[in-house]
C-alpha positions as CSV (number, residue, x, y, z in Angstrom):
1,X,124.7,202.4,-105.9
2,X,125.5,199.2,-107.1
3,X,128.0,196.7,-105.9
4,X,130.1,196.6,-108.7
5,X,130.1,200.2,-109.0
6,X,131.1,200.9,-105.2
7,X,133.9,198.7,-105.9
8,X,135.5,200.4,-109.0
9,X,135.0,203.7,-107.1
10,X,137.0,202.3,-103.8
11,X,139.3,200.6,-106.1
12,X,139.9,203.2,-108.5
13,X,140.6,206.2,-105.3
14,X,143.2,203.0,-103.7
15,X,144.8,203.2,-107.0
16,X,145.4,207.0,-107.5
17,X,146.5,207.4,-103.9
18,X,149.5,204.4,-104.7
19,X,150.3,206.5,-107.8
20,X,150.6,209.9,-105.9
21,X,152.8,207.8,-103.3
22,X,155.2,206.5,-106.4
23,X,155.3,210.1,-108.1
24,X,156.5,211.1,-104.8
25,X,159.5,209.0,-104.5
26,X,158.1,206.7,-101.9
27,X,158.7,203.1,-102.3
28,X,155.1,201.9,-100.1
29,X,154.2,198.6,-98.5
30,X,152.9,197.6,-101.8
31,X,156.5,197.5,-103.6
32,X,158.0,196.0,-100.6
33,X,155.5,193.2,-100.9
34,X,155.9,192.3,-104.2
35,X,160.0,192.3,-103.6
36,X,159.4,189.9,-100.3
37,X,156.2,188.1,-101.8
38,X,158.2,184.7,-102.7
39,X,159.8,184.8,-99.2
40,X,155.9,185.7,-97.7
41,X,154.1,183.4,-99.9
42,X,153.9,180.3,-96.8
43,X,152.4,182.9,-94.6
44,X,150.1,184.5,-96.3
45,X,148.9,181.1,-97.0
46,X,148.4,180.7,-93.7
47,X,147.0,184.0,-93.0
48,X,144.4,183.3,-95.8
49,X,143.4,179.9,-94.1
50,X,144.4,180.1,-90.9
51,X,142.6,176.5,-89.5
52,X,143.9,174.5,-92.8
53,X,144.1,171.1,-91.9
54,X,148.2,170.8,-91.2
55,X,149.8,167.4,-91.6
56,X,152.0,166.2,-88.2
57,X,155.6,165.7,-88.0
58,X,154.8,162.1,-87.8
59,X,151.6,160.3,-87.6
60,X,150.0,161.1,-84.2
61,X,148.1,159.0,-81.8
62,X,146.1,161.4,-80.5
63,X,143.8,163.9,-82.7
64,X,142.4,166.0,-80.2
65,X,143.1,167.4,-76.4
66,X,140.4,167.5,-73.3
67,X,142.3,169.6,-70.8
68,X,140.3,169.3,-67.4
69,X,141.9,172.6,-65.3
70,X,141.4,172.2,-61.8
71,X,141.8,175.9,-60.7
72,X,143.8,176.7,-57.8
73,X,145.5,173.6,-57.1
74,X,144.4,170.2,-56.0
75,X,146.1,168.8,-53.3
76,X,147.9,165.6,-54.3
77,X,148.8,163.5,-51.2
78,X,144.5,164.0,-50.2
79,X,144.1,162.7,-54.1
80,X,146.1,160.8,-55.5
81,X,149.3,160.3,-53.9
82,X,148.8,158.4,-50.1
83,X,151.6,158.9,-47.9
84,X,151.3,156.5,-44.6
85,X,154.2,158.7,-43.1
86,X,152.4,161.3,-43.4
87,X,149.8,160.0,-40.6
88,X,152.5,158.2,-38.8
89,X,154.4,161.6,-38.3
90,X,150.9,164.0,-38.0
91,X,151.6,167.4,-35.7
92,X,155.4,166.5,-36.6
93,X,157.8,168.8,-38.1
94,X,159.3,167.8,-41.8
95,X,162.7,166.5,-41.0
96,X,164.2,168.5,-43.4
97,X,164.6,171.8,-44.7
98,X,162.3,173.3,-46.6
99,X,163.3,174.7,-50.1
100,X,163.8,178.7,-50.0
101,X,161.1,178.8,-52.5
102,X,157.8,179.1,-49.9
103,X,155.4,182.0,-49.0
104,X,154.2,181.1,-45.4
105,X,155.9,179.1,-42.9
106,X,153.7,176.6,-42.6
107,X,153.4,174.0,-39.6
108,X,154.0,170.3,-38.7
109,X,153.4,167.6,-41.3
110,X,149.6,166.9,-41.8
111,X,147.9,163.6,-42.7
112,X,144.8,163.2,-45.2
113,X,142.0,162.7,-43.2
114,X,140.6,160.7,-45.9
115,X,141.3,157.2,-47.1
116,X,143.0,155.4,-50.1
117,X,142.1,152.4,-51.4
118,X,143.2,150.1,-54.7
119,X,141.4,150.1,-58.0
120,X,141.2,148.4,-61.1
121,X,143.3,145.3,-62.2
122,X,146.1,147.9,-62.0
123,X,145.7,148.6,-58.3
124,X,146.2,152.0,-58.4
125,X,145.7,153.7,-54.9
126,X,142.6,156.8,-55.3
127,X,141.4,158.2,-52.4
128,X,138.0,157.7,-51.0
129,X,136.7,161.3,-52.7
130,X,137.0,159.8,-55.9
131,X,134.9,156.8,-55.6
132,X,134.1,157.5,-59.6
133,X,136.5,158.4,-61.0
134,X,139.0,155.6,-59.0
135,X,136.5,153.1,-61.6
136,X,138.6,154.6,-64.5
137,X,141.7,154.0,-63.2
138,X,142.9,151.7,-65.6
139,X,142.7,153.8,-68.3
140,X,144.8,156.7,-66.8
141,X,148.2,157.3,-66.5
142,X,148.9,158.9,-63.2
143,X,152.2,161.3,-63.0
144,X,153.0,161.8,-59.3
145,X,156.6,163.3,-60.2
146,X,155.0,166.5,-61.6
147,X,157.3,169.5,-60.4
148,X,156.8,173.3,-61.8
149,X,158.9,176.6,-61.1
150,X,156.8,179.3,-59.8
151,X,155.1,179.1,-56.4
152,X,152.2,181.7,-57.1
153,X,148.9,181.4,-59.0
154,X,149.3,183.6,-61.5
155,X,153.1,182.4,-62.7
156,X,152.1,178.5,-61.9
157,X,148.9,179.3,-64.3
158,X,150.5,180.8,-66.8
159,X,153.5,178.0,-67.1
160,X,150.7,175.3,-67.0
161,X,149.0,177.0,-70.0
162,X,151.5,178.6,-72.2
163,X,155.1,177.3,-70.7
164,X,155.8,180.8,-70.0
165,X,155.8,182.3,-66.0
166,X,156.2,185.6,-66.6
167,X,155.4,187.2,-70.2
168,X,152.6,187.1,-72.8
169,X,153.2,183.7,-74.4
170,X,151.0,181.4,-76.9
171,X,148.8,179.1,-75.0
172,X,148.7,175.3,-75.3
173,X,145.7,175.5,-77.7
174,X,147.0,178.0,-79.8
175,X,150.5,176.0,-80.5
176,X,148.1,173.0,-81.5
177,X,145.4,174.6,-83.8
178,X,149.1,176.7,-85.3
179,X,150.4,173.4,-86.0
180,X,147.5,171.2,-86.9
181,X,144.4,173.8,-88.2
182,X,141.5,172.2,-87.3
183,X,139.1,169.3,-88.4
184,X,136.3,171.6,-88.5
185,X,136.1,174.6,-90.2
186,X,132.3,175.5,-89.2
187,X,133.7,175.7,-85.3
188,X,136.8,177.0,-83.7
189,X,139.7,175.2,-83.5
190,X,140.4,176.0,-79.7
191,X,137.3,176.7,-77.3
192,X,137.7,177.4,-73.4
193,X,134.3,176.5,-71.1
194,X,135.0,178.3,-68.1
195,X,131.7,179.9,-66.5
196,X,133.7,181.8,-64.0
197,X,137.1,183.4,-65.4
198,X,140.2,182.2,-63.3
199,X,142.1,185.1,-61.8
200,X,144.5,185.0,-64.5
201,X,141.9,185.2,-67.1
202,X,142.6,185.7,-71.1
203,X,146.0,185.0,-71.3
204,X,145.8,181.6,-70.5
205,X,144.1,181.2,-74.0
206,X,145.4,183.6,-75.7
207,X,147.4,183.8,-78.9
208,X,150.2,186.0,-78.1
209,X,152.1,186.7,-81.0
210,X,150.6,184.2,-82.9
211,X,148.0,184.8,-85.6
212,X,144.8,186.4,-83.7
213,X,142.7,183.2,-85.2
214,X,144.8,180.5,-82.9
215,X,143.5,182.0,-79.4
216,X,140.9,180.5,-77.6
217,X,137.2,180.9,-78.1
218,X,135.8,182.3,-74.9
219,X,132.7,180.0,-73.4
220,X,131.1,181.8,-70.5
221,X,127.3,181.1,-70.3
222,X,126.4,177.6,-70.7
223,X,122.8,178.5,-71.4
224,X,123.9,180.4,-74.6
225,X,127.3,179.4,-75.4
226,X,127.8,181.9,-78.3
227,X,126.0,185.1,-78.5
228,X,124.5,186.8,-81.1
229,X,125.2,183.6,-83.9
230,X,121.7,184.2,-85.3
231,X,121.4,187.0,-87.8
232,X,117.1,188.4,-87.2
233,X,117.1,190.7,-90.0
234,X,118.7,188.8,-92.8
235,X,118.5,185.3,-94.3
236,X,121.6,183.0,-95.1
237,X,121.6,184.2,-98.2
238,X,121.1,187.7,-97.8
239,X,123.7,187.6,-95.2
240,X,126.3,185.8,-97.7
241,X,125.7,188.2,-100.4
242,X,126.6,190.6,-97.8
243,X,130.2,188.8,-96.6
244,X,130.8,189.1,-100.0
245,X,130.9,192.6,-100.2
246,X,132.4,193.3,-96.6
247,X,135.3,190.4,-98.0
248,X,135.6,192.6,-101.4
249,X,135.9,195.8,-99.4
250,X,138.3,194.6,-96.5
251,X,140.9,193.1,-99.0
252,X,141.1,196.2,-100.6
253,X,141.6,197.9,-97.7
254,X,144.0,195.2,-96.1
255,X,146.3,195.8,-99.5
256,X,147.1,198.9,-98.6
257,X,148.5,197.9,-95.0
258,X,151.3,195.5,-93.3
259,X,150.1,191.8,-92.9
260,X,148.1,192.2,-89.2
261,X,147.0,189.1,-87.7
262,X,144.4,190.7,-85.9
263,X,142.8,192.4,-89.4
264,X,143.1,188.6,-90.7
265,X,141.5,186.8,-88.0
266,X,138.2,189.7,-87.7
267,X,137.8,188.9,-91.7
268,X,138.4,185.4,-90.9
269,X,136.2,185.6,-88.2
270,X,132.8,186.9,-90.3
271,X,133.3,183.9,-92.5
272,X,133.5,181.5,-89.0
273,X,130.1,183.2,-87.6
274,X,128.8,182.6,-91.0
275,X,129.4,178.9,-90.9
276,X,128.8,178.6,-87.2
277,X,125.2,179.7,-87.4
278,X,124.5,176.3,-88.9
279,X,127.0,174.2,-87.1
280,X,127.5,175.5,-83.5
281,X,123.6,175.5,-82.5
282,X,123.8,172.0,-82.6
283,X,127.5,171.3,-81.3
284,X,126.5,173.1,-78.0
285,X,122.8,171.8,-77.7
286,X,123.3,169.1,-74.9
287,X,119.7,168.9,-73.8
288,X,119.1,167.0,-76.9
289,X,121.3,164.1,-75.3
290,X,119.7,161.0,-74.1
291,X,118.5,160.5,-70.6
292,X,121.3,157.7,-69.8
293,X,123.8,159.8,-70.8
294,X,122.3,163.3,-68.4
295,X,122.7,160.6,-66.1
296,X,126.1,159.3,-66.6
297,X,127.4,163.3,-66.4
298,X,125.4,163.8,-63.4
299,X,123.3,166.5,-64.9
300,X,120.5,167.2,-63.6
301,X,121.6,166.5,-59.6
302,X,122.1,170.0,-57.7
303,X,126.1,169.0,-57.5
304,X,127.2,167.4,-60.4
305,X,124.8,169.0,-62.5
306,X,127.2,172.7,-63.6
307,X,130.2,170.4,-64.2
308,X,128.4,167.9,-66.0
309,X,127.6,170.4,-68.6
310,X,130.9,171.5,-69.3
311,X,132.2,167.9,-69.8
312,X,129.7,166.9,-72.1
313,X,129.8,169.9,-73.9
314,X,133.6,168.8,-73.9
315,X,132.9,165.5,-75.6
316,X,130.4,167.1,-77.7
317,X,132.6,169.7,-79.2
318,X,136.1,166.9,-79.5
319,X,133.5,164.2,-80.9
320,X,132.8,167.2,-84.1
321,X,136.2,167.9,-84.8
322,X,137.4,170.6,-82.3
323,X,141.1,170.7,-81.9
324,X,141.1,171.4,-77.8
325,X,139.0,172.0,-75.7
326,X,140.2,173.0,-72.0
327,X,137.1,172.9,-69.5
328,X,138.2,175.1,-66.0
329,X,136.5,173.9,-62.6
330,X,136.1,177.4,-61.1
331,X,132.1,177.2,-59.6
332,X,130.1,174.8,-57.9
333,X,126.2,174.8,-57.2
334,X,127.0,176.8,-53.8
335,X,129.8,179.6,-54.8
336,X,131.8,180.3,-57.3
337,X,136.1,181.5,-56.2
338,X,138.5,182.4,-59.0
339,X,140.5,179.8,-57.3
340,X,138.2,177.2,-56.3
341,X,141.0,174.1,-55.2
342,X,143.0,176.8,-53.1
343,X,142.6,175.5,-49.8
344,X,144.7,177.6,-47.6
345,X,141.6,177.0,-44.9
346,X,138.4,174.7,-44.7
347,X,140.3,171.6,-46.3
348,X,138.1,169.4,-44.8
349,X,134.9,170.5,-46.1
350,X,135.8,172.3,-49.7
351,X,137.8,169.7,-50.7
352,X,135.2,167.0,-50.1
353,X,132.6,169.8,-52.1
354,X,135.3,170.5,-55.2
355,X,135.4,166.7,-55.6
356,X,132.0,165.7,-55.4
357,X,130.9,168.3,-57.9
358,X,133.8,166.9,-60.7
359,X,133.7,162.7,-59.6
360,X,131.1,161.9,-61.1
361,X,131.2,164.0,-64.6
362,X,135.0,163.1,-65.1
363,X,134.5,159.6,-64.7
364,X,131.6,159.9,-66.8
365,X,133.4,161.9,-69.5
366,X,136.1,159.2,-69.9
367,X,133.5,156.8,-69.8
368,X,131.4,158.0,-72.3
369,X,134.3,158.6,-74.7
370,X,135.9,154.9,-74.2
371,X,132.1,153.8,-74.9
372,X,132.0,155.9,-78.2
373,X,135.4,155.1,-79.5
374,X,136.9,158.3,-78.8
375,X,139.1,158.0,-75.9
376,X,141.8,156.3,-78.3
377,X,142.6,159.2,-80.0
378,X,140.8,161.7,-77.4
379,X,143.7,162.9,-74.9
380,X,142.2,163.5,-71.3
381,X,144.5,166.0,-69.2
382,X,143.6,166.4,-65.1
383,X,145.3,168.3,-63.3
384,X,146.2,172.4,-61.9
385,X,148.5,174.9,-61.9
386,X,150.4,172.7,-58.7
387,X,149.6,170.7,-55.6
388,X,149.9,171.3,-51.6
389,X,152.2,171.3,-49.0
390,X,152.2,168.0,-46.5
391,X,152.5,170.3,-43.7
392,X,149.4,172.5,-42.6
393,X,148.3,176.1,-43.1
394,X,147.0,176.4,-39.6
395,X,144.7,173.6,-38.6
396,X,142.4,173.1,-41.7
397,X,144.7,174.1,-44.9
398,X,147.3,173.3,-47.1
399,X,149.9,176.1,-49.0
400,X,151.2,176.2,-52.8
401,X,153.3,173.3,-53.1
402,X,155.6,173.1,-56.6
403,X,158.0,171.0,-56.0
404,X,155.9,167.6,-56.6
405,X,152.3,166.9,-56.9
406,X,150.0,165.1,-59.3
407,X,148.5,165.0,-62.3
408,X,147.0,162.3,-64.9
409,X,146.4,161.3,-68.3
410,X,144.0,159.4,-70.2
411,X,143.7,157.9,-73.9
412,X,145.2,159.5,-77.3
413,X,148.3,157.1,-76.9
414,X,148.7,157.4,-72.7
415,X,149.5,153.8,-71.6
416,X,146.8,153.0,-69.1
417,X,146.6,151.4,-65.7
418,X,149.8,153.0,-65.0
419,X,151.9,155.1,-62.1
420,X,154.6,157.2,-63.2
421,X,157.2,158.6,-60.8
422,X,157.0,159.1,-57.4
423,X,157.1,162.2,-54.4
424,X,159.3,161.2,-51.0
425,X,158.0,159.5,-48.2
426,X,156.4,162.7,-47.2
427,X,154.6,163.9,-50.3
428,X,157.6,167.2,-50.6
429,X,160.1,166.6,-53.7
430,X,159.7,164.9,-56.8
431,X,162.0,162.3,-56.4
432,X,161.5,159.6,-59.0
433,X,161.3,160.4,-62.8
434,X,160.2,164.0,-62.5
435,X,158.2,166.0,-65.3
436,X,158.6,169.4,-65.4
437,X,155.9,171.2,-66.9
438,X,157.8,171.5,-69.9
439,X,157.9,168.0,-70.2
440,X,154.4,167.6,-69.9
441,X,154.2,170.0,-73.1
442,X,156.5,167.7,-75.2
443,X,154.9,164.7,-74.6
444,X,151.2,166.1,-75.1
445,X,152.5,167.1,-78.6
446,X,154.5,164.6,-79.4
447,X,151.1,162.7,-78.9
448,X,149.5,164.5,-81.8
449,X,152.4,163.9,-84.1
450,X,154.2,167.1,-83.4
451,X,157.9,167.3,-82.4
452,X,158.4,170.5,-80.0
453,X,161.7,171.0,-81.3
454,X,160.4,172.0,-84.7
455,X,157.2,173.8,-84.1
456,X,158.3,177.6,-83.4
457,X,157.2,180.7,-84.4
458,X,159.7,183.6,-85.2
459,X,158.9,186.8,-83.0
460,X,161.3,189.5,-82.4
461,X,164.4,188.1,-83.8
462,X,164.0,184.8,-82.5
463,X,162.4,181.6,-82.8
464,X,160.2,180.6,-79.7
465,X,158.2,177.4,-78.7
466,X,156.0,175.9,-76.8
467,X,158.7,173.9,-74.3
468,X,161.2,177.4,-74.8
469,X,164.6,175.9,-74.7
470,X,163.9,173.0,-72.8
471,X,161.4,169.8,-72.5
472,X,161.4,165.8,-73.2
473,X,159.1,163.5,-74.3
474,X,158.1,161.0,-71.1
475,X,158.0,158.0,-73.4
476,X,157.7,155.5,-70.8
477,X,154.1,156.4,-70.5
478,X,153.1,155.6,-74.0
479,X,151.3,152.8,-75.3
């Protein structure tokens, strides 16, 4: 049978069923729809082309998000935040209480066993484990005022991602590639590298109740970043004669139905596979970089060499128009831990191993952007789910720590060279110019022109957002 002909038949059995439904008496999905089609028109736009190039709210300085996820929890005053009182006081007890927020009782006050010295014309204070990175330094915008509200990996890691502790929320990505689209339509919008899955897994990339297209694309094997893209049996055009048909057959079938995202976003995502089979091959094929720049990422070296990858992919993927990528540290050349920076024990050795396997491709990453003249309108995020206590977790570890702790930005409008806020004496409370999570949200989209006020989505008889009822933009920190 021919095509034409399979589609009068489908159409002509759709049409006799709608008139059995009308003699009937029932009114149908279909009447409905044409009643509400003027109020539905904007989304079914947008259900039609999903990754449409959006204008901002205002023009943006930023055009695309690197969000480097240090899973578990990097501890902030071994890092980035040095705290002489710390090693004045060692083996001491904090002298003061201790929020009721905490899950162990942990010990006296413990100093970094590792040294901080001054970079840069800006002279900000790295430690020692960073001896790379620390030569960007004047170029990121470190936040030591960071606080967040849950205390536990999985809430802290869903805040950090979607703004949401508790419940199924729309991730970070998805907000961005709702509000913008994306610059290219032959690649997702919002892809995730992460060769092992943290704990938490999809749902810090997920859509939500979003349109299915906005979540995260899922990259897993760095080998073979997308399976299956090439079609054996068929050639391009054979297979587009076929998308044809299968687009034919599924809008006939998606007319007889209530709009569902998911439906749209599997027929979208035939046409994206389509287009990728051309495009992504080449967006993920890093072996065909130059030596120098292997070099730069540290690929190649036994320790450098998986993280080095995922950056580069990371620049590769931002440099051909993906929205965001977000790039999770969860394995190094010797294991691999759903929560790799949680050092509750061994602080001594597995931080030193965490940081030698991300210096070098970090600083390499920000280099390598700045050099290409991407970092101006790239945003760089650093940073985890929350820090670590100042007092010890028995002799060699650190516990969740909340209520202050680090994290830093770099180009797409950051101003660089800069600290912003600060942690007491001891490294425990956010004391100066805090940013809350929320906050950090607000000001990562107000970077890419977006106001967080006005980008919602209405779900269940409200309006929700990334920043929920809450967030401000921390303008002192842009250029």
């Amino acid at each position: 049978m021919n095509t034409s002909r399979f589609l009068e038949q489908y159409s002509a059995r759709i049409n006799r069923r709608q008139m059995l439904q009308q003699a009937a008496g029932g009114f149908g999905f279909l009447g409905l729809a044409g009643l509400l089609a003027e109020n539905q028109s904007t989304h079914a736009a947008t259900a039609a082309d999903p990754l449409a190039i959006r204008p901002p709210h205002f023009p943006a300085k930023a055009k695309r998000v690197i969000f480097l996820f240090m899973s578990g929890g990097p501890s902030h005053v071994d890092l980035f935040d040095p705290k002489p009182r710390l090693m004045q006081d060692m083996g001491k007890p904090l002298p003061f209480e201790k929020p009721k927020l905490e899950r162990t009782k942990t010990g006296t006050l413990l100093g970094s066993p590792w040294k901080f010295k001054k970079h840069g014309q800006s002279g900000t204070e790295v430690s020692e484990l960073f001896p790379k990175l620390a030569e960007c330094v004047d170029d990121m915008c470190v936040i030591r005022s960071m606080v967040a509200d849950n205390i536990n990996h999985n809430g802290a890691c869903l805040q950090m991602n979607t703004g949401e502790q508790a419940f199924s929320r729309p991730s970070m990505g998805s907000w961005l590639t709702y509000g913008l689209g994306s610059e290219n339509r032959d690649l997702p919008g919002f892809i995730v590298i992460s060769p092992a899955q943290p704990a938490q897994g999809a749902p810090l990339w997920a859509s939500s109740f979003l349109p299915a297209s906005y979540q995260g694309t899922l990259v897993t094997d760095l080998t073979k970043p997308i399976e299956n893209l090439a079609n054996p049996r068929f050639s391009l055009p054979r297979q587009r004669q076929q998308l044809d048909l299968l687009k034919q057959i599924n809008a006939l079938h998606q007319a007889q139905r209530e709009e569902d995202s998911r439906l749209s976003a599997r027929i979208e995502s035939f046409e994206l596979a389509f287009r990728m089979q051309t495009q992504a091959p080449e967006a993920f094929a890093i072996d065909g970089e130059s030596v120098e720049t292997k070099k730069l990422y540290g690929i190649g070296e036994s320790v450098t060499d998986h993280f080095g990858r995922q950056c580069l992919m990371a620049r590769r993927l931002v440099e051909r128009g993906v929205r965001m990528v977000q790039v999770y540290h969860t394995q190094t050349s010797k294991r691999s831990s759903c929560q790799l920076w949680d050092q509750h024990g061994g602080l001594k050795t597995e931080l030193p191993n965490n940081c030698a396997a991300t210096d070098q491709p970090i600083a390499g990453l920000l280099k390598d952007l700045k050099a290409r003249g991407l970092l101006e309108d790239t945003l760089v995020l650093w940073g985890g789910e929350f820090g670590r206590t100042p007092t010890a977790e028995g002799d060699n570890g650190r516990e969740h720590h909340p209520f202050g702790f680090t994290m830093w930005l770099a180009g797409g409008g950051i101003k660089g060279g800069i600290v912003h806020g600060a942690t007491d004496e001891f490294g425990w409370h956010s004391v100066t110019d805090k940013v809350h999570v929320h906050d950090l949200h607000a000001t990562i989209l107000h970077l890419m022109g977006i106001d967080h006020e006005r980008l919602t989505y209405r779900y269940s008889g409200r309006d929700f957002r990334l920043t929920d009822v809450s967030g401000k933009v921390v303008r002192s920190i842009l250029a």
